[in-house]
N, C-alpha and C positions, 0 to 999 in steps of 0.2 A: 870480613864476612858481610853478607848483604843481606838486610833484613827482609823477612820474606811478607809479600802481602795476602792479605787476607782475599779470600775467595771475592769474584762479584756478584755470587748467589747464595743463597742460601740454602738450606737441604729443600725448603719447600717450591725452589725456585726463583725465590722473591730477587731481585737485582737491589743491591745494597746501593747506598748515597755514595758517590765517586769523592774524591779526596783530590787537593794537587798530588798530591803526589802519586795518583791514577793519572792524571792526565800528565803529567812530565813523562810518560811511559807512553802515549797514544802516538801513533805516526800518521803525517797526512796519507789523507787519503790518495795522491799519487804514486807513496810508496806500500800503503798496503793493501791495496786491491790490486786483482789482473789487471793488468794493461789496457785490455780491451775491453772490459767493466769500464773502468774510468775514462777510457775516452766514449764510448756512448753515453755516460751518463754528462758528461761535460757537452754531448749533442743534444742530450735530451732538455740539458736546461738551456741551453743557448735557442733555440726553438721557440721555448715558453717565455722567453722575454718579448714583450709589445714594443716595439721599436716608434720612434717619438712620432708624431699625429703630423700630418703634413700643415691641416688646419684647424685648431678645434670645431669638433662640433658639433657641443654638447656643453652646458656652463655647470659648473657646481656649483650644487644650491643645499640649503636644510628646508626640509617640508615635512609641518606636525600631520599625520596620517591618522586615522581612530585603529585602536589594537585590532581590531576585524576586518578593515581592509589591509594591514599589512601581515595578518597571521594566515589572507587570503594569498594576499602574492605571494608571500615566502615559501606559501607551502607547494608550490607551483617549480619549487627550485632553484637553481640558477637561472640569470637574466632575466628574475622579478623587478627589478629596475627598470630594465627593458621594457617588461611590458607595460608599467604602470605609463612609462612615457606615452605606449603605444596607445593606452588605453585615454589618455589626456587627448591625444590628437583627434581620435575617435571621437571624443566628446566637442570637442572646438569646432568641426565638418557643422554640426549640428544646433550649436549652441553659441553664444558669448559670452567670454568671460565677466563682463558688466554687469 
């Protein structure tokens, strides 16, 4: 006889902490989604992968920012990096870094 497991909710909903012995019971997800679930979604990440840079061009670096100019760009969203660059070029047109 096979012991039986315990729910993975609780009456109020909550999702209990998984156990191995939840996951010795989990199947990949090839065999348990549709088909055609799993293969778009194997399209959708194959997509989002950035395929290798032909040349760099762009170096990494660390730059100390003051908490007000990066609480400025961050909040501007994604490709605040972006624009901080854009915003250095803009200043260099005009100025020396010396």
């Amino acid at each position: 006889m096979t012991k039986k497991r315990a729910p993975m909710v609780d009456e109020s909903g909550e999702v209990r902490e998984l156990t191995a012995a939840d996951l010795r019971h989990f199947k990949p997800a090839d065999q348990a989604l549709d088909p055609q679930l799993y293969s778009d979604l194997l399209k959708m990440n194959a997509r989002a992968r950035r395929g290798p840079q032909k040349a760099p061009v762009k170096q990494t670096t660390t730059i100390r920012l003051s908490p007000d100019v990066m609480a400025a760009f961050k909040a501007t969203g994604a490709g605040w990096q972006t624009r901080i660059d854009n915003a250095l070029k803009d200043w260099l047109i005009t100025h020396s870094p010396s």
